[in-house]
N, CA and C atoms as an extended XYZ file, in Angstrom:
552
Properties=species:S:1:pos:R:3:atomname:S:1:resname:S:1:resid:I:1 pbc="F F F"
N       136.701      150.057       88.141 N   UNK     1
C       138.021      150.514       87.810 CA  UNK     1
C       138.748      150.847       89.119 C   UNK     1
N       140.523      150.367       89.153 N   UNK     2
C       141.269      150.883       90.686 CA  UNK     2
C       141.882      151.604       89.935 C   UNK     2
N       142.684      152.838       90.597 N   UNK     3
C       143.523      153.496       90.483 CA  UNK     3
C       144.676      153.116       92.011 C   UNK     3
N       145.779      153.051       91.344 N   UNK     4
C       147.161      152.829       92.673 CA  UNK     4
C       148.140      153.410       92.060 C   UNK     4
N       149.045      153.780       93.201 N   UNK     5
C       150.557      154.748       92.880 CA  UNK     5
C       150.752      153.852       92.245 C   UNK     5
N       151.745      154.727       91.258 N   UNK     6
C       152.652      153.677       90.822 CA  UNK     6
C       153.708      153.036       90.935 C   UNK     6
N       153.994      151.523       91.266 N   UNK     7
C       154.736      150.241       91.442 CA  UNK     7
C       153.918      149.843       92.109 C   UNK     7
N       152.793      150.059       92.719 N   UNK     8
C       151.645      148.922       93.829 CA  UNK     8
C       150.717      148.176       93.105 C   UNK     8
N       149.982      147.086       93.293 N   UNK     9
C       148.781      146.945       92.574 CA  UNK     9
C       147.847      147.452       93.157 C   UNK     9
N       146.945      147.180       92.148 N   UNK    10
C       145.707      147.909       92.366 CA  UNK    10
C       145.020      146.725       92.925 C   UNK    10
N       144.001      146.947       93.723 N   UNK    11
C       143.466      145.733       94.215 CA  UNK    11
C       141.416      146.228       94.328 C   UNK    11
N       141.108      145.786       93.956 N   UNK    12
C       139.409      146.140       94.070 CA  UNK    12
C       138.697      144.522       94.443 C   UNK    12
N       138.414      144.790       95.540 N   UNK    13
C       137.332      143.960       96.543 CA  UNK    13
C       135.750      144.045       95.396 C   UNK    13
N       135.753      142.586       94.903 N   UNK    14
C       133.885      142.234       94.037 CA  UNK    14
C       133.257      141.868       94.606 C   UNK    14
N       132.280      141.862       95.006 N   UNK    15
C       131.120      140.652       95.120 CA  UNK    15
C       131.116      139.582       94.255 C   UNK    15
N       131.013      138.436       95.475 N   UNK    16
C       131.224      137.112       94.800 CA  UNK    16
C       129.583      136.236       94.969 C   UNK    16
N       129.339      136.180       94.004 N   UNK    17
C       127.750      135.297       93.747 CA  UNK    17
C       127.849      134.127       93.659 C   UNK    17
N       127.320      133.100       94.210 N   UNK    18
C       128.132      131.454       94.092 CA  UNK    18
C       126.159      130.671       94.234 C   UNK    18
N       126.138      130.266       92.840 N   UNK    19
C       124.901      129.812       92.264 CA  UNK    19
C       124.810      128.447       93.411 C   UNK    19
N       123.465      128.250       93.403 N   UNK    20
C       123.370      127.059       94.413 CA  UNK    20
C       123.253      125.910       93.920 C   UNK    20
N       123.775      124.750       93.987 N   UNK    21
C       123.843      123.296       93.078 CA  UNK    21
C       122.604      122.910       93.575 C   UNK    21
N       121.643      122.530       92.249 N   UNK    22
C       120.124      121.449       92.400 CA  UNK    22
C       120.682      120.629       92.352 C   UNK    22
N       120.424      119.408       92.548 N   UNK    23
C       120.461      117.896       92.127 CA  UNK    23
C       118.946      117.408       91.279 C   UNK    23
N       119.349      116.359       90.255 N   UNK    24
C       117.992      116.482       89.997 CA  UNK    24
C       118.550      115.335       88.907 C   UNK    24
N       117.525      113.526       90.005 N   UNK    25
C       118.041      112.492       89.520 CA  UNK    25
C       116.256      112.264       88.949 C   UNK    25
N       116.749      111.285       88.075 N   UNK    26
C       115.706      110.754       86.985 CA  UNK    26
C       116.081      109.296       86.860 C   UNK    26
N       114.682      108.715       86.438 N   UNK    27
C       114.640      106.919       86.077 CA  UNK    27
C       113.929      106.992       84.741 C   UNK    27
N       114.105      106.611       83.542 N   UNK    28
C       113.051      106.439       82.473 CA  UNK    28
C       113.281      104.744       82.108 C   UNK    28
N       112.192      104.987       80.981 N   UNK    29
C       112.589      102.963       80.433 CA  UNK    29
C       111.220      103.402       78.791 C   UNK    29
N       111.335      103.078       78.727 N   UNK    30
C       110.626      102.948       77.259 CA  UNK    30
C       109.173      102.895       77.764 C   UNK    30
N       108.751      102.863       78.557 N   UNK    31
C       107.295      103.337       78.969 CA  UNK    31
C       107.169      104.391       79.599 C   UNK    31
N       108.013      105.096       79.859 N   UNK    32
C       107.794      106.408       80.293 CA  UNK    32
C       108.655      106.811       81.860 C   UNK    32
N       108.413      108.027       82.132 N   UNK    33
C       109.316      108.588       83.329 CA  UNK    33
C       109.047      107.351       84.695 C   UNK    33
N       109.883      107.106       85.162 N   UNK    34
C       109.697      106.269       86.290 CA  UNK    34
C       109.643      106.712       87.736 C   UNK    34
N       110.760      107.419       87.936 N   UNK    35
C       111.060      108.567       88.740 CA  UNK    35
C       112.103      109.707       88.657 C   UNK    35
N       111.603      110.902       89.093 N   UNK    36
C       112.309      112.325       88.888 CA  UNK    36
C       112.399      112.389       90.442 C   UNK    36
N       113.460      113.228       90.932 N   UNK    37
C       113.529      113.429       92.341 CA  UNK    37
C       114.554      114.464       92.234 C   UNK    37
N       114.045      115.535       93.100 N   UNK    38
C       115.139      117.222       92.997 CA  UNK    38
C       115.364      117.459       94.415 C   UNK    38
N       116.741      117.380       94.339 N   UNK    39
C       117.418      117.644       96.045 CA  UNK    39
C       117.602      118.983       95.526 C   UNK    39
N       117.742      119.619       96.706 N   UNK    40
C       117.816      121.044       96.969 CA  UNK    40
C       119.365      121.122       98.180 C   UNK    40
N       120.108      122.071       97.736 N   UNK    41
C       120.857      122.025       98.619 CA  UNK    41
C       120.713      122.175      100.354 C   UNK    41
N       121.384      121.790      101.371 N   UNK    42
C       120.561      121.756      102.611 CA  UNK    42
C       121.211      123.386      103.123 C   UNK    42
N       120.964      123.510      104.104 N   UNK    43
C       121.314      125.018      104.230 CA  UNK    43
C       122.767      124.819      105.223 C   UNK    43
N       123.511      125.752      105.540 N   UNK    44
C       124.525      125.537      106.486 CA  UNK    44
C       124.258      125.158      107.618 C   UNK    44
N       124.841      124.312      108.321 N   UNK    45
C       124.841      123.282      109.538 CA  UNK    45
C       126.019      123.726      110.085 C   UNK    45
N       126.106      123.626      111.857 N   UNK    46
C       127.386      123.359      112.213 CA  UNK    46
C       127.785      122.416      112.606 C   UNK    46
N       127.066      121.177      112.073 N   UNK    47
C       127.216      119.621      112.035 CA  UNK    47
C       128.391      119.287      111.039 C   UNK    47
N       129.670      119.200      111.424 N   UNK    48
C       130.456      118.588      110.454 CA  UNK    48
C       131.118      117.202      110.423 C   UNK    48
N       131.531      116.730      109.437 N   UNK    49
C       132.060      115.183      109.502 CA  UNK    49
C       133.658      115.104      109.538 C   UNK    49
N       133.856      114.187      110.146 N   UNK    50
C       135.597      113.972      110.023 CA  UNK    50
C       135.970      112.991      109.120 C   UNK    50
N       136.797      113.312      107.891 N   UNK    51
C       137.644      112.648      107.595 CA  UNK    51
C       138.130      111.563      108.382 C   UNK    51
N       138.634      110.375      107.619 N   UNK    52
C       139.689      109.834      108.015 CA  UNK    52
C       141.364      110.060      108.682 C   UNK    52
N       141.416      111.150      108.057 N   UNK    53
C       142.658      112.222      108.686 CA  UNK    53
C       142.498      112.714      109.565 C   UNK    53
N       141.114      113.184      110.152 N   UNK    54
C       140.746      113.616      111.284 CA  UNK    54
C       140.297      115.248      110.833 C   UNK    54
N       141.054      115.889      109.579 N   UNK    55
C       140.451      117.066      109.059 CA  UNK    55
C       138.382      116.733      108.750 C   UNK    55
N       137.596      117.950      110.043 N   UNK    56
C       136.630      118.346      109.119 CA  UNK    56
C       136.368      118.707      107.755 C   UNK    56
N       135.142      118.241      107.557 N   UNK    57
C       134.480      119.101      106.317 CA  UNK    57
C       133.065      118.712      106.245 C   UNK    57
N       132.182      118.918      105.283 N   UNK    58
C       131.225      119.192      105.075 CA  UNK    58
C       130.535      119.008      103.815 C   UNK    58
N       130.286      117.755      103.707 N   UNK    59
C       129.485      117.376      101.975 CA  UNK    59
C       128.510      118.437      101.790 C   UNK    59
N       128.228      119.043      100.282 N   UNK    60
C       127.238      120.094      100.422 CA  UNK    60
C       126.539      119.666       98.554 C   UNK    60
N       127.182      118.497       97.934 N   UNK    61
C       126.406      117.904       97.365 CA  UNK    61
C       125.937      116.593       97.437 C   UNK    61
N       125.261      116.041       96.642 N   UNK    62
C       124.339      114.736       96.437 CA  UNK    62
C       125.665      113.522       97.223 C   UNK    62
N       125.472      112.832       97.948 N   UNK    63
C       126.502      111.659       97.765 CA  UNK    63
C       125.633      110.338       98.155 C   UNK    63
N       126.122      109.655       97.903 N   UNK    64
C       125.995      107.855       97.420 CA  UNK    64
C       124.676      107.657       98.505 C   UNK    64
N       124.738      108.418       99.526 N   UNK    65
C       123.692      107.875      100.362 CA  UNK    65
C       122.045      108.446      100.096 C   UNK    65
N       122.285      109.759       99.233 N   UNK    66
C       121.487      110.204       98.679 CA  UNK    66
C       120.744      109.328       97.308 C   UNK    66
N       121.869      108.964       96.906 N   UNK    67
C       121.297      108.206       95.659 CA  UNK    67
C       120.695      106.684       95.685 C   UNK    67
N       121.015      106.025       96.912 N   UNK    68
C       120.640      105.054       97.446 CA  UNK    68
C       119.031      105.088       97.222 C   UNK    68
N       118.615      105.832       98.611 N   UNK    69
C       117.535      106.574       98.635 CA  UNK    69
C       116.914      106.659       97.027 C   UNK    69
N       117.339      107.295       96.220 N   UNK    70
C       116.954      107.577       95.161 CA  UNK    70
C       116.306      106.149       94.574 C   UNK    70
N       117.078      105.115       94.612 N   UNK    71
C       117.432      104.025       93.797 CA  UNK    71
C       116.179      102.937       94.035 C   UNK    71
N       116.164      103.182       95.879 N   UNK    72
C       114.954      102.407       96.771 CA  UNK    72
C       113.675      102.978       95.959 C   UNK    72
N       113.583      104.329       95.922 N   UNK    73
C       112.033      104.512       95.355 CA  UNK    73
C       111.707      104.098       93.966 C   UNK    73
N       112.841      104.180       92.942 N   UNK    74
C       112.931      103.896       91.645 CA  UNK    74
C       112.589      102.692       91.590 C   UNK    74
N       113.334      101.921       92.246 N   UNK    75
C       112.948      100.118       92.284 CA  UNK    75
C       111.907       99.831       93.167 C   UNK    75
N       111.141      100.768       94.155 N   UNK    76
C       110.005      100.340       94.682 CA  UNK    76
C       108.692      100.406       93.277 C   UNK    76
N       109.463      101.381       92.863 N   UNK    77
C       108.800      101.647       91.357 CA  UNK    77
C       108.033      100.665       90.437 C   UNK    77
N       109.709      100.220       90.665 N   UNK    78
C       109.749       98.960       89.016 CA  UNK    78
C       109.055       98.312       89.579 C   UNK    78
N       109.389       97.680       91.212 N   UNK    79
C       108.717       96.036       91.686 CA  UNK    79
C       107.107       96.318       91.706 C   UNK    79
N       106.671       97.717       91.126 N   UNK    80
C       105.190       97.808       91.059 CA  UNK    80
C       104.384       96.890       89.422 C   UNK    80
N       105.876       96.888       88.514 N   UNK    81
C       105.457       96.150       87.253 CA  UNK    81
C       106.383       94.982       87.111 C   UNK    81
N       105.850       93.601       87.283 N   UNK    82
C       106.243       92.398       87.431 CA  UNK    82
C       107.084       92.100       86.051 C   UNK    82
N       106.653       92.610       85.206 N   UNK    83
C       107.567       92.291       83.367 CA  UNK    83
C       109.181       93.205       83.818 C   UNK    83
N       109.487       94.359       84.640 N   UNK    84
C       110.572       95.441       84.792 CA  UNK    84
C       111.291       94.653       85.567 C   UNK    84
N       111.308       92.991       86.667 N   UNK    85
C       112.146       93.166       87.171 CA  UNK    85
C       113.064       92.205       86.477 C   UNK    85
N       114.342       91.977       87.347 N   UNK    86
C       115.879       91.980       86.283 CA  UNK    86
C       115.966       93.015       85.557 C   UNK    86
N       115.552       94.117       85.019 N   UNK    87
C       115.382       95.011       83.704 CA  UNK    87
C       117.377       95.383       84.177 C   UNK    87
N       117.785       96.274       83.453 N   UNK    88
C       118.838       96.756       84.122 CA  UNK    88
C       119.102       97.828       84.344 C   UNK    88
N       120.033       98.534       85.243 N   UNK    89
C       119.974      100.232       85.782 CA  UNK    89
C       121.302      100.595       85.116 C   UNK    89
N       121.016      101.387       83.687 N   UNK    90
C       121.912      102.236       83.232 CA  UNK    90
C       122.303      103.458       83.894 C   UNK    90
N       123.570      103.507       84.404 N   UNK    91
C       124.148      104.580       85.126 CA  UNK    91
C       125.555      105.071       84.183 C   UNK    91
N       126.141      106.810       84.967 N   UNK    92
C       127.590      106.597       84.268 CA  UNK    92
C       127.794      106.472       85.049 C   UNK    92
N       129.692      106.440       85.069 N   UNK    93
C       130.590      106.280       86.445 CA  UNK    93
C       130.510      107.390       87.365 C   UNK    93
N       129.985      108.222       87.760 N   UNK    94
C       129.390      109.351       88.670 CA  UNK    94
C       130.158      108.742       90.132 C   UNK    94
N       130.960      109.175       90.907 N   UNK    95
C       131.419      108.694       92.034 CA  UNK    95
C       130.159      107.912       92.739 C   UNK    95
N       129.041      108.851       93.047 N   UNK    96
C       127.812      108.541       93.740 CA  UNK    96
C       127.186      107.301       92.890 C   UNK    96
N       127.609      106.740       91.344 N   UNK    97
C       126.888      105.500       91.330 CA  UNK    97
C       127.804      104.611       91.222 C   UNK    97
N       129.301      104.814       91.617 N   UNK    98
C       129.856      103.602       91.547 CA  UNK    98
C       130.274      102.670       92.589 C   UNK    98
N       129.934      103.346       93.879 N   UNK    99
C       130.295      102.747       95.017 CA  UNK    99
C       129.268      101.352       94.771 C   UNK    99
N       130.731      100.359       95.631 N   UNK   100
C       130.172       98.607       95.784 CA  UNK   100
C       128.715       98.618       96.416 C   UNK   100
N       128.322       99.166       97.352 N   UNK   101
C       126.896       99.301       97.893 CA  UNK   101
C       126.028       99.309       97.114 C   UNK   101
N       126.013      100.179       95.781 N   UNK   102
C       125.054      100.298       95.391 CA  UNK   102
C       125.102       99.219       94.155 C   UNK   102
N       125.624       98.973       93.477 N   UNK   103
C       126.061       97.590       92.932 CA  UNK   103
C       125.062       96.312       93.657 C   UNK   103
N       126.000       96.456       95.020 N   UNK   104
C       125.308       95.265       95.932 CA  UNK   104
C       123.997       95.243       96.195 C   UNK   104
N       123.390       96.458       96.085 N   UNK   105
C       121.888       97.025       96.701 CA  UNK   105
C       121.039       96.240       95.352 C   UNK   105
N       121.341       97.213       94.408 N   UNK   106
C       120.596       96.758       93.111 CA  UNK   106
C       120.398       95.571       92.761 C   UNK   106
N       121.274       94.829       93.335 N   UNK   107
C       121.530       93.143       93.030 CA  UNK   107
C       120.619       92.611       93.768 C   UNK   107
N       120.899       92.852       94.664 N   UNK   108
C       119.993       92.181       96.179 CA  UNK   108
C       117.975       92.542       95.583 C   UNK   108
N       118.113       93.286       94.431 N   UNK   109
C       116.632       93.679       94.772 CA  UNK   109
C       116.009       92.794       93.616 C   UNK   109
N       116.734       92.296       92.371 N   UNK   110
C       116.887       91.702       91.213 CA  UNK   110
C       117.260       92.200       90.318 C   UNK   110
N       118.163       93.640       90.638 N   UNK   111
C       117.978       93.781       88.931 CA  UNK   111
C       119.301       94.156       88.674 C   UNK   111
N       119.725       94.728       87.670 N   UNK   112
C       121.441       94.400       86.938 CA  UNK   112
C       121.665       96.157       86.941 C   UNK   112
N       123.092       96.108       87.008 N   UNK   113
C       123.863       97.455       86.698 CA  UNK   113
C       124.743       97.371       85.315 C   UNK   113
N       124.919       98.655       84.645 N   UNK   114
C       125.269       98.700       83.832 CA  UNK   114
C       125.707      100.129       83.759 C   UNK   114
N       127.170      100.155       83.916 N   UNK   115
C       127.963      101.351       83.972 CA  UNK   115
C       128.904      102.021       82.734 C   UNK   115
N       128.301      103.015       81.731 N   UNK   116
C       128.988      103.151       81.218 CA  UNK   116
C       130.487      104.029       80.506 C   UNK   116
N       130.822      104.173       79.816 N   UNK   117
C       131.923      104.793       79.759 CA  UNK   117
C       132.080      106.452       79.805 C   UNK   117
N       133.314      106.985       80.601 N   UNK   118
C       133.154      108.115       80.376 CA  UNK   118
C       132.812      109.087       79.409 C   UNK   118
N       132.461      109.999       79.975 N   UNK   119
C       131.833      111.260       78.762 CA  UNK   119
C       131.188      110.845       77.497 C   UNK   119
N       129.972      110.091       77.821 N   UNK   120
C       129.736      109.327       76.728 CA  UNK   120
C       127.934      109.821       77.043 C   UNK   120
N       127.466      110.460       76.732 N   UNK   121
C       125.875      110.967       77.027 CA  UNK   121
C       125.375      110.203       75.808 C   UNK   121
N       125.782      110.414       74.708 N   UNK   122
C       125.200      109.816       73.590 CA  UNK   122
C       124.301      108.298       74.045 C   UNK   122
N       125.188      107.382       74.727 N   UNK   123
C       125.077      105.994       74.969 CA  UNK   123
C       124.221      106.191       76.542 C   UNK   123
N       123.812      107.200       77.288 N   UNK   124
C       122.704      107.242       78.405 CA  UNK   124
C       121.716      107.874       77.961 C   UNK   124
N       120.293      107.157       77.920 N   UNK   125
C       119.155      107.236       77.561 CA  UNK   125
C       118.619      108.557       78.320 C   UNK   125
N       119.310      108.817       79.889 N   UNK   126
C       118.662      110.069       80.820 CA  UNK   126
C       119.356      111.231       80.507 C   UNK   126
N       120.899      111.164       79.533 N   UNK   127
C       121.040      112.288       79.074 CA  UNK   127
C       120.153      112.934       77.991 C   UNK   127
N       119.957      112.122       77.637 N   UNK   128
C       118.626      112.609       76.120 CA  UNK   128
C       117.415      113.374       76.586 C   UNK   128
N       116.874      112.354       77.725 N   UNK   129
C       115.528      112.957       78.194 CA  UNK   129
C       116.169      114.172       79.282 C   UNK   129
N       117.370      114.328       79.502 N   UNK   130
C       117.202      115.883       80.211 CA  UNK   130
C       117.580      116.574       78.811 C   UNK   130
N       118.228      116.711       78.018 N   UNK   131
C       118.216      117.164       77.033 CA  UNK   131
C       116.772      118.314       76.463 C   UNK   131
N       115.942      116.552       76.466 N   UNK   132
C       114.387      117.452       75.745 CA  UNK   132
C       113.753      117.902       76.913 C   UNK   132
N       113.922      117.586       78.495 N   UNK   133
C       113.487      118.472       79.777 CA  UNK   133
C       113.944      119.524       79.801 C   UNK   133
N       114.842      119.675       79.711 N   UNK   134
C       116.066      121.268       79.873 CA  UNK   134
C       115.630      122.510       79.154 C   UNK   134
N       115.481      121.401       77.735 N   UNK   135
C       114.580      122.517       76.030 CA  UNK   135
C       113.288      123.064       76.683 C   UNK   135
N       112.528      122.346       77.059 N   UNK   136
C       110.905      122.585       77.572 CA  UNK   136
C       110.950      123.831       78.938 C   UNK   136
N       112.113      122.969       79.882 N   UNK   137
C       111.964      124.120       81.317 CA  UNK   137
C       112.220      125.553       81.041 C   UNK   137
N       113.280      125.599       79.996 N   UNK   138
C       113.708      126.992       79.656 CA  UNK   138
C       112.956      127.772       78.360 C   UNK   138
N       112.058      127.039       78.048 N   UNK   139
C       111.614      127.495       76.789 CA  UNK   139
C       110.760      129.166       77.182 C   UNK   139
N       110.029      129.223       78.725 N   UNK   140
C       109.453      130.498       79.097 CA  UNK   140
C       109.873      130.654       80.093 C   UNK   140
N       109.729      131.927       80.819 N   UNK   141
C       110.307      132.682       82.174 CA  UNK   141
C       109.411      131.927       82.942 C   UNK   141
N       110.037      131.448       84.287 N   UNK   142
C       108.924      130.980       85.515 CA  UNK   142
C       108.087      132.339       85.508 C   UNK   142
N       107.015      131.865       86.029 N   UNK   143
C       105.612      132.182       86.845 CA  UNK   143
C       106.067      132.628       87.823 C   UNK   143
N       104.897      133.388       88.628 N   UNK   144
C       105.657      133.893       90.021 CA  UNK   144
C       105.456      132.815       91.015 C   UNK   144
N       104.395      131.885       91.045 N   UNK   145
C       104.246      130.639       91.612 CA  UNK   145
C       104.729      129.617       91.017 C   UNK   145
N       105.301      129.378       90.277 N   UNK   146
C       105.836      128.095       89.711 CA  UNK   146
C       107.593      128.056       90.578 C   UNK   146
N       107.344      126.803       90.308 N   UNK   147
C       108.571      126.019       91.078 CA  UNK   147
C       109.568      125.640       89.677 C   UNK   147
N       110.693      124.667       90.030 N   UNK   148
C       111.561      123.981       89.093 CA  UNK   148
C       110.930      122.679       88.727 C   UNK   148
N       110.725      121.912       89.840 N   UNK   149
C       110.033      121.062       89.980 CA  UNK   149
C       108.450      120.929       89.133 C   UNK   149
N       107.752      121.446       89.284 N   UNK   150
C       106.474      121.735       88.532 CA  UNK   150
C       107.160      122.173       87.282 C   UNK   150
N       107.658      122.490       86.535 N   UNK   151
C       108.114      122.878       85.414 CA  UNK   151
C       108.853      121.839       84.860 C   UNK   151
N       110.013      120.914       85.705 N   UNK   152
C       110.378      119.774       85.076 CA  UNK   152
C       109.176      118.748       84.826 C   UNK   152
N       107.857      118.667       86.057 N   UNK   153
C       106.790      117.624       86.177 CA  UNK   153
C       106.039      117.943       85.026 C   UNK   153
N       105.468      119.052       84.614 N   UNK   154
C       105.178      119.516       83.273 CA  UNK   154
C       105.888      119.230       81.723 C   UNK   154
N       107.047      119.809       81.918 N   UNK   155
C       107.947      118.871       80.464 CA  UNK   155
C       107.940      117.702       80.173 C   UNK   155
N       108.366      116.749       81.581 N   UNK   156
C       108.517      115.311       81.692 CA  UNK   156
C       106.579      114.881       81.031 C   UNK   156
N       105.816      114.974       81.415 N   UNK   157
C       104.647      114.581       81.313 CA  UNK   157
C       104.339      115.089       79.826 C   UNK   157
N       104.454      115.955       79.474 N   UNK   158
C       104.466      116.488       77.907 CA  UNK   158
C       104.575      115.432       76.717 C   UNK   158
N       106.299      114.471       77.655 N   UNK   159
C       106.798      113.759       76.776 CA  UNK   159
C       105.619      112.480       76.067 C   UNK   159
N       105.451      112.158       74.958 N   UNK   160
C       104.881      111.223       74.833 CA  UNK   160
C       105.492      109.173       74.838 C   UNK   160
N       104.937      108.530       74.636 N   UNK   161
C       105.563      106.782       75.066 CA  UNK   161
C       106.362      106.975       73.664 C   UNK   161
N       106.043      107.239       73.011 N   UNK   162
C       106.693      107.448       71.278 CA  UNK   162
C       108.056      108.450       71.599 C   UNK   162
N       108.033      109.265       72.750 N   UNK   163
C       109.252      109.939       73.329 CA  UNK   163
C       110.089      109.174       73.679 C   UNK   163
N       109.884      108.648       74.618 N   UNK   164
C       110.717      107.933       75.375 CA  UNK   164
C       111.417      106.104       74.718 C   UNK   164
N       110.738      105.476       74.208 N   UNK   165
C       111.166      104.987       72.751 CA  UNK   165
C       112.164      105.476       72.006 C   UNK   165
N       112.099      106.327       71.376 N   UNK   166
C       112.454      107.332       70.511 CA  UNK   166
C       113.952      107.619       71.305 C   UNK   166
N       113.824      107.758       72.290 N   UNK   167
C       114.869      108.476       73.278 CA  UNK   167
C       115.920      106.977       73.620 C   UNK   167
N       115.387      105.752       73.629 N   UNK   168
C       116.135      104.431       74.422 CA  UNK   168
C       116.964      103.986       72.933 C   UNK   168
N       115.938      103.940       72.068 N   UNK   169
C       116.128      103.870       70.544 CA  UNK   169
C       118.057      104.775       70.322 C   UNK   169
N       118.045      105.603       70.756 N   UNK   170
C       119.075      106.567       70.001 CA  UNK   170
C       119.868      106.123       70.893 C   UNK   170
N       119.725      105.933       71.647 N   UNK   171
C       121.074      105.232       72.723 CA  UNK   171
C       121.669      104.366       72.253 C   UNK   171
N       120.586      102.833       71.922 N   UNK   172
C       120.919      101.546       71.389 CA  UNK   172
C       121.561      101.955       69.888 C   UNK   172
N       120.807      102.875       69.501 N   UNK   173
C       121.450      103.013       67.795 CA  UNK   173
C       123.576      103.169       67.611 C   UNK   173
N       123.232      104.167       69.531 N   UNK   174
C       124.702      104.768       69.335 CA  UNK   174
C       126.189      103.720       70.152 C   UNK   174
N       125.009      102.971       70.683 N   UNK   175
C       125.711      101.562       71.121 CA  UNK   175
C       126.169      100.879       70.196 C   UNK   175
N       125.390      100.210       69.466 N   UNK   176
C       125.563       99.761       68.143 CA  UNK   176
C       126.909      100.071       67.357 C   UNK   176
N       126.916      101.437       66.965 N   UNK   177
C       127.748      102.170       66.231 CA  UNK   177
C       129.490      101.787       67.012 C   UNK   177
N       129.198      102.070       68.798 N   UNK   178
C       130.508      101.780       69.132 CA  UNK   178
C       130.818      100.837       69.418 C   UNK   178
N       130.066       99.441       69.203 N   UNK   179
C       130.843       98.008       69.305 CA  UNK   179
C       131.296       98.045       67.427 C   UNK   179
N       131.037       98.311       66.899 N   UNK   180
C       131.566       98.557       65.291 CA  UNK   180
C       132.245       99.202       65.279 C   UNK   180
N       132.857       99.985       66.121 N   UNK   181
C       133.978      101.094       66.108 CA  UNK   181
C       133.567      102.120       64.625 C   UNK   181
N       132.251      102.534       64.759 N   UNK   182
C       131.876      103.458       63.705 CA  UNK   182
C       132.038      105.210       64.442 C   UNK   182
N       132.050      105.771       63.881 N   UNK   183
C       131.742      106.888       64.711 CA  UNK   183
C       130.331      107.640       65.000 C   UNK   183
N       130.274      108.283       65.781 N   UNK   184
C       128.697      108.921       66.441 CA  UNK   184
C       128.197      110.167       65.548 C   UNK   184
């Protein structure tokens, strides 16, 4: 509570708490998790980048070069099962997956992109499976040794092949529905 004469405002100085952004990219396919990978934010640097304008700044989430990275291990993944390649990489329009690079990358390795429409989770198979990850991580209080990571590696592994099925299944069902212009 402030108290101020009156005609001034009152002004009271808070503490400001500013939660730290995880990143935390995932690959599935109807046989199961392919790859999970959790960036952690990096800590402050006085390494900064210039704009094109010449104004500094300072990326302090995930960007395209991160997900690259991501994309290389996922598809070092797949090229481990000879039936997965061409398969195709369902993404949404996420700035970080729409750049031409990564388009071009995915191509170059064999396999297809497939970008779909905004705000549309129903129709991405990895919104589902964080869905039933999210249910599982929060279901008990961490451990005093447990991580995020070990707790997502635990849920994810929980899932059964009848999961993840189950999970590609409801996508295609809701695909379906919107080339029929039915509703979800």
């Amino acid at each position: 509570m402030a108290w101020s004469k009156k005609g001034t405002p009152a002004v009271v100085t808070v503490p400001k708490t500013r939660a730290t952004t995880t990143t935390i990219l995932g690959a599935i396919s109807t046989e199961g998790l392919i790859k999970c990978c959790l960036r952690l934010p990096q800590p402050p640097s006085s390494k900064k980048r210039k704009r094109g304008d010449g104004v500094e700044y300072m990326s302090k989430g995930t960007v395209t070069g991160h997900y690259i990275s991501f994309l290389k291990a996922t598809m070092d993944e797949m090229d481990r099962y000879p039936h997965m390649k061409g398969h195709y990489l369902v993404m949404d329009n996420a700035p970080i997956h729409t750049s031409e690079d990564i388009a071009k990358y995915v191509e170059s390795r064999g396999y297809h992109c497939i970008y779909l429409p905004s705000y549309s989770p129903e129709l991405n198979p990895i919104e589902q499976f964080w869905s039933v990850v999210k249910s599982k991580v929060k279901r008990h209080r961490f451990l005093e040794k447990e991580t995020l990571m070990t707790r997502i590696s635990e849920a994810s592994n929980s899932l059964k092949l009848s999961d993840f099925q189950g999970i590609v299944r409801h996508s295609h069902k809701c695909l379906d529905k919107c080339r029929n212009s039915q509703p979800l």
